[in-house]
C-alpha positions, 0 to 999 in steps of 0.5 A, spaced: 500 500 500 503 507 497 502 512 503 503 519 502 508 524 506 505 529 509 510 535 507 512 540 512 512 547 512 506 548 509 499 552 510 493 548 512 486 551 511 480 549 515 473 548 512 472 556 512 479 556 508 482 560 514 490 560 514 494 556 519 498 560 523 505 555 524 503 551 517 506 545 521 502 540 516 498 540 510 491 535 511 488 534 504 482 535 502 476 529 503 473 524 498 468 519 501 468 513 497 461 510 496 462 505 500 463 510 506 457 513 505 454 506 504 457 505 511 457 511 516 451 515 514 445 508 515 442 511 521 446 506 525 453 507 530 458 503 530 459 499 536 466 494 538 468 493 545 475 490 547 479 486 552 483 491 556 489 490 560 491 497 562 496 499 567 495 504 572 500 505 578 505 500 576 500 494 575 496 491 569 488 493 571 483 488 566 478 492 564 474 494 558 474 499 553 469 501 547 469 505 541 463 508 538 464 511 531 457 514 528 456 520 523 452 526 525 451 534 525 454 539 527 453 546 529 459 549 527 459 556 531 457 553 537 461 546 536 455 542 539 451 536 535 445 539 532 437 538 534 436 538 527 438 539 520 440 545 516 445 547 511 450 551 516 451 544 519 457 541 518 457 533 517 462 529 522 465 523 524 465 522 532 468 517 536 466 516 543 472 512 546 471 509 554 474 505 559 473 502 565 478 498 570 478 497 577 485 500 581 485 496 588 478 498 592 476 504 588 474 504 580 476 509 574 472 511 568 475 515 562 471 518 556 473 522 550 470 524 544 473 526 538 469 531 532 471 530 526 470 534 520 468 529 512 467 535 508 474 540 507 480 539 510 481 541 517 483 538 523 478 535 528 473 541 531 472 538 538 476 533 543 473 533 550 476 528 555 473 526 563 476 522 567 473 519 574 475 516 580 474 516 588 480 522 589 476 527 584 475 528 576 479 531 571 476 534 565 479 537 558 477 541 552 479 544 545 475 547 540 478 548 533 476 556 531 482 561 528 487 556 533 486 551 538 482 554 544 484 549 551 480 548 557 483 544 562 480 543 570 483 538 574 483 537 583 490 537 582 494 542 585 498 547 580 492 544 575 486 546 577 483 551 571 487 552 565 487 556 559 492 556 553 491 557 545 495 552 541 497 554 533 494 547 529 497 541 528 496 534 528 491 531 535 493 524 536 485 524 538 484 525 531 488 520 528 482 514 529 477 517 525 483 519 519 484 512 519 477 510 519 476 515 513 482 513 508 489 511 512 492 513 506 490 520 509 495 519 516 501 523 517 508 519 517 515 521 518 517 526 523 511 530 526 509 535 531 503 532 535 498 533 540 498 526 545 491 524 546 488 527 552 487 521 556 494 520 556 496 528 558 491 527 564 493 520 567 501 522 566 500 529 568 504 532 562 505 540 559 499 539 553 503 542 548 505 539 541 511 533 541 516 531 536 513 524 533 514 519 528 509 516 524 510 510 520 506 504 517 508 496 517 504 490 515 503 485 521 501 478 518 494 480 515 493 486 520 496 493 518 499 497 524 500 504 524 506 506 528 506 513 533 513 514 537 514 520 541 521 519 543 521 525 549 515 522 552 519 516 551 511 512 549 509 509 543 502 507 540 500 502 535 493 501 532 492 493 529 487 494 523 483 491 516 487 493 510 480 494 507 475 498 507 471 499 513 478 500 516 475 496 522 480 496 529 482 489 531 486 492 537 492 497 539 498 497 544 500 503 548 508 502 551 511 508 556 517 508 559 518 511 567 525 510 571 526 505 566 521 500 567 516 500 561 508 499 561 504 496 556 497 497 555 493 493 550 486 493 548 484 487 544 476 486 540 472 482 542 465 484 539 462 489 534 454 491 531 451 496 528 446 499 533 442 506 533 444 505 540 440 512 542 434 508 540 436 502 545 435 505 552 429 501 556 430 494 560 429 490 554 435 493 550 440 489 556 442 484 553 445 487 547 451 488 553 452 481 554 452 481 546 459 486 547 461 483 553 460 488 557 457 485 564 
C-alpha cells in the first residue's frame, strides 16, 4: 500500500479556508468513497468493545474499553451536535472512546470524544476528555476556531483551571477517525503532535505539541500504524483491516518511567451496528452481554 508524506512547512486551511498560523502540516482535502457513505451515514453507530489490560500505578488493571464511531451534525459556531438539520451544519465523524478498570478498592472511568470534520480539510473541531475516580475528576477541552482554544480543570494542585491557545497541528485524538476515513490520509515521518488527552491527564504532562514519528508496517494480515514520541519516551500502535471499513482489531500503548516500561493493550472482542440512542429501556440489556460488557 503507497502512503503519502505529509510535507512540512506548509499552510493548512480549515473548512472556512482560514490560514494556519505555524503551517506545521498540510491535511488534504476529503473524498468519501461510496462505500463510506454506504457505511457511516445508515442511521446506525458503530459499536466494538475490547479486552483491556491497562496499567495504572505500576500494575496491569483488566478492564474494558469501547469505541463508538457514528456520523452526525454539527453546529459549527457553537461546536455542539445539532437538534436538527440545516445547511450551516457541518457533517462529522465522532468517536466516543471509554474505559473502565478497577485500581485496588476504588474504580476509574475515562471518556473522550473526538469531532471530526468529512467535508474540507481541517483538523478535528472538538476533543473533550473526563476522567473519574474516588480522589476527584479531571476534565479537558479544545475547540478548533482561528487556533486551538484549551480548557483544562483538574483537583490537582498547580492544575486546577487552565487556559492556553495552541497554533494547529496534528491531535493524536484525531488520528482514529483519519484512519477510519482513508489511512492513506495519516501523517508519517517526523511530526509535531498533540498526545491524546487521556494520556496528558493520567501522566500529568505540559499539553503542548511533541516531536513524533509516524510510520506504517504490515503485521501478518493486520496493518499497524506506528506513533513514537521519543521525549515522552511512549509509543502507540493501532492493529487494523487493510480494507475498507478500516475496522480496529486492537492497539498497544508502551511508556517508559525510571526505566521500567508499561504496556497497555486493548484487544476486540465484539462489534454491531446499533442506533444505540434508540436502545435505552430494560429490554435493550442484553445487547451488553452481546459486547461483553457485564
Amino acid at each position: 500500500m503507497k502512503y503519502r508524506i505529509f510535507l512540512l512547512g506548509l499552510m493548512i486551511f480549515s473548512l472556512s479556508c482560514e490560514k494556519k498560523p505555524d503551517g506545521k502540516s498540510l491535511l488534504q482535502e476529503r473524498n468519501l468513497s461510496q462505500n463510506f457513505k454506504n457505511y457511516w451515514f445508515s442511521g446506525e453507530a458503530e459499536i466494538t468493545s475490547y479486552k483491556l489490560d491497562q496499567t495504572r500505578y505500576g500494575e496491569s488493571r483488566p478492564g474494558t474499553a469501547v469505541l463508538i464511531f457514528v456520523t452526525e451534525d454539527f453546529l459549527p459556531e457553537s461546536q455542539v451536535k445539532a437538534n436538527s438539520q440545516s445547511p450551516g451544519n457541518i457533517p462529522v465523524l465522532k468517536l466516543n472512546t471509554t474505559k473502565n478498570f478497577i485500581t485496588g478498592i476504588y474504580p476509574y472511568s475515562i471518556m473522550q470524544s473526538t469531532f471530526f470534520p468529512l467535508e474540507g480539510n481541517s483538523h478535528a473541531l472538538k476533543i473533550s476528555a473526563s476522567i473519574q475516580e474516588w480522589c476527584g475528576q479531571v476534565y479537558m477541552q479544545l475547540n478548533n476556531r482561528s487556533d486551538f482554544e484549551i480548557k483544562s480543570h483538574s483537583y490537582f494542585a498547580g492544575e486546577a483551571d487552565h487556559e492556553l491557545n495552541l497554533d494547529k497541528t496534528f491531535l493524536e485524538n484525531e488520528i482514529w477517525m483519519l484512519l477510519r476515513v482513508d489511512p492513506e490520509q495519516l501523517p508519517t515521518g517526523t511530526i509535531q503532535m498533540i498526545p491524546s488527552f487521556e494520556y496528558i491527564r493520567l501522566d500529568h504532562t505540559e499539553i503542548k505539541p511533541y516531536q513524533a514519528m509516524a510510520e506504517f508496517y504490515q503485521d501478518k494480515e493486520l496493518s499497524v500504524y506506528k506513533i513514537t514520541y521519543p521525549d515522552l519516551k511512549r509509543e502507540l500502535k493501532i492493529y487494523y483491516h487493510n480494507s475498507f471499513p478500516f475496522s480496529i482489531e486492537k492497539w498497544e500503548e508502551t511508556t517508559e518511567k525510571d526505566g521500567k516500561k508499561s504496556i497497555t493493550t486493548a484487544t476486540k472482542m465484539t462489534e454491531i451496528k446499533s442506533a444505540y440512542w434508540t436502545e435505552n429501556s430494560n429490554n435493550h440489556l442484553h445487547l451488553r452481554d452481546t459486547l461483553n460488557l457485564n
